[in-house]
C-alpha positions in Angstrom: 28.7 -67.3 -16.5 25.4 -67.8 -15.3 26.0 -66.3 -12.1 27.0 -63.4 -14.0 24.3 -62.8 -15.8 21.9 -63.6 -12.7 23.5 -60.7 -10.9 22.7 -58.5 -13.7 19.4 -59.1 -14.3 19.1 -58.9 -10.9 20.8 -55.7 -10.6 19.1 -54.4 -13.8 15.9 -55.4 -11.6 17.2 -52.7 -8.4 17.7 -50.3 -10.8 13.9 -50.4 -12.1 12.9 -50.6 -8.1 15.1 -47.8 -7.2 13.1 -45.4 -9.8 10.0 -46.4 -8.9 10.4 -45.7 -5.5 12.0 -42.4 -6.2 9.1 -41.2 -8.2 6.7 -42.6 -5.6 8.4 -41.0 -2.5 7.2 -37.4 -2.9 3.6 -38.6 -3.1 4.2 -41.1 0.4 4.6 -39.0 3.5 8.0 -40.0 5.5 7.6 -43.1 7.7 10.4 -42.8 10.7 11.0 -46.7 10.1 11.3 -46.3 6.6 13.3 -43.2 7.0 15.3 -44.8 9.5 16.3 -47.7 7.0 17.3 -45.6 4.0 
């Protein structure tokens, strides 16, 4: 159970991260290591 809910906070947590970086990646100009890793 509380593994469970771990990995959803957790996941709830990527989810915030992933739309933030979104949002910020227009304004950054492409890095070919950071490109190379997404």
């Amino acid at each position: 159970m509380l593994n469970y809910r771990s990995r959803k906070i957790s996941h709830r947590f990527y989810d915030e991260i992933v739309k933030v970086m979104l949002l910020l990646w227009p304004q950054k100009k492409p890095e070919p290591d950071t490109q190379c890793r997404v």
